[in-house]
C-alpha positions as CSV (number, residue, x, y, z in Angstrom):
1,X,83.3,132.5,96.9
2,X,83.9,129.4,94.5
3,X,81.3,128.8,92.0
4,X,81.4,125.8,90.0
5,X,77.9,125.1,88.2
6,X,79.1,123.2,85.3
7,X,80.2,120.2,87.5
8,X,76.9,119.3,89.0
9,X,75.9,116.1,87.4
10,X,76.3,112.5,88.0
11,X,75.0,108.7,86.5
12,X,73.6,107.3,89.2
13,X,72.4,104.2,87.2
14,X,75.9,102.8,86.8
15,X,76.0,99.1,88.5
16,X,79.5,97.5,88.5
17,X,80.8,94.5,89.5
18,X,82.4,94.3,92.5
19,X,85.0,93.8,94.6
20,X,85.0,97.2,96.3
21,X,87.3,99.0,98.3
22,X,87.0,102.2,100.6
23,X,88.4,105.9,99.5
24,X,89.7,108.3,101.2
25,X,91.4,111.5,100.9
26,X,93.3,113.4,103.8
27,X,92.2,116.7,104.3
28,X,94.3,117.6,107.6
29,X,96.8,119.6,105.5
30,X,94.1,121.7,104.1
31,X,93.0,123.9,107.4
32,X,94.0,127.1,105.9
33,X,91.6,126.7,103.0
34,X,88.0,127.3,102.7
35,X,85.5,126.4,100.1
36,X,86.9,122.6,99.5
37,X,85.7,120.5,97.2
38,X,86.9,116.9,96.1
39,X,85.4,115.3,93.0
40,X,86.2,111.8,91.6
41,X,85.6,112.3,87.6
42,X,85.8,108.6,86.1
43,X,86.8,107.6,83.5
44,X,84.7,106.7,80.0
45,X,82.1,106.5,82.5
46,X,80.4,110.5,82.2
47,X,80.3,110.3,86.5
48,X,81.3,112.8,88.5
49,X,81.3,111.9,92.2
50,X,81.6,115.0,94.9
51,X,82.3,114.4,98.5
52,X,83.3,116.4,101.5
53,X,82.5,115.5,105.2
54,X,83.3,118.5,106.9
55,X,83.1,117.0,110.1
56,X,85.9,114.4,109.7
57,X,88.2,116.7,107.9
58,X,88.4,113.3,105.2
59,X,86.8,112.8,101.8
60,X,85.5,109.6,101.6
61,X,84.0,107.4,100.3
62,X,82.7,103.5,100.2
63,X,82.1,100.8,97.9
64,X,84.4,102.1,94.8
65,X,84.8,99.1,92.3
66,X,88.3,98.3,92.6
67,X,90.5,98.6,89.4
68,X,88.8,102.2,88.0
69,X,90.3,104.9,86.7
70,X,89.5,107.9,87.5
71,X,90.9,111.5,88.3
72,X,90.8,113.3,92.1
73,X,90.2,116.9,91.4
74,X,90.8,118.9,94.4
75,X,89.7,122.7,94.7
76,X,89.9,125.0,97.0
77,X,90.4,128.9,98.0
78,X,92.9,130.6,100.7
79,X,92.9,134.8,100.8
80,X,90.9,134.7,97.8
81,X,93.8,132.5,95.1
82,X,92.3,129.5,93.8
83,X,94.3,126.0,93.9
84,X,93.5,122.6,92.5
85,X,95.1,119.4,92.1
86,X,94.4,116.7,89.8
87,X,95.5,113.5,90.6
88,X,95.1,110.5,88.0
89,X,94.2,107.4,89.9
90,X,93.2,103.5,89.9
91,X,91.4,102.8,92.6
92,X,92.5,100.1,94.7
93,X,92.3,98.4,97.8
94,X,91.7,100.5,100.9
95,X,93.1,103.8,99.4
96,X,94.4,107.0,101.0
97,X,95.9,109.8,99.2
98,X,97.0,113.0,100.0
99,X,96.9,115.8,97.5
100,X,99.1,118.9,97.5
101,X,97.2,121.8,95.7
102,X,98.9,124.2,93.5
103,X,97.7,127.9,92.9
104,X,95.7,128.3,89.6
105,X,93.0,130.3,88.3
106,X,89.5,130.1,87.1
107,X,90.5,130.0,82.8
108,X,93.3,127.5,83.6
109,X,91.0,125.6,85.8
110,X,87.8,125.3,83.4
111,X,90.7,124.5,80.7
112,X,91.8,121.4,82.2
113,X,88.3,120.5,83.6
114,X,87.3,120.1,80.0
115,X,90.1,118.4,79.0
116,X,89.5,115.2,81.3
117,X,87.9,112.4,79.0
């Protein structure tokens, strides 16, 4: 099982102008994975946002200020291998994406999690 306990923490005291759009991230072509988790990291802002419905098979999310960056990190686990994507992103308006993962492993993983600014 997927541990990841240094990703826990977000700002929730972070106001932004608006205007705001709707996210979303199409997890249809994900069925074969377990253990999925989407994060948006922005950034220069220290937030990391996680989000998974596991009922609508989407990540999503409302009210994201149009015009930030950020990064989508996407990790997940099939037969036990380990697969992430990380997508640099702007945000704007209305926004679906869909993510293909690529197989990875925990160093590599933690590596470029720390590398995100």
């Amino acid at each position: 099982r997927l541990q990841l306990n240094f990703l826990h923490w977000i700002n929730c005291d972070s106001y932004e102008p608006g205007p705001f759009t709707d996210f979303t991230v199409d997890l249809q072509n994900l069925k074969d994975f377990t253990d999925i988790y989407a994060y948006l990291i922005f950034k220069n802002r220290s937030v990391v946002q996680l989000d998974y419905d596991a009922g609508s098979g989407n990540y999503s999310n409302n009210n994201i200020p149009v015009g930030t960056e950020c990064t989508l990190l996407m990790i997940a686990a099939k037969k036990n291998i380990l697969y992430a994507n990380f997508t640099p992103l702007t945000i704007s308006g209305s926004m679906q994406v869909f993510p293909p993962l690529s197989q990875t492993n925990e160093a590599k993983l933690i590596a470029d999690i720390m590398a995100l600014d």
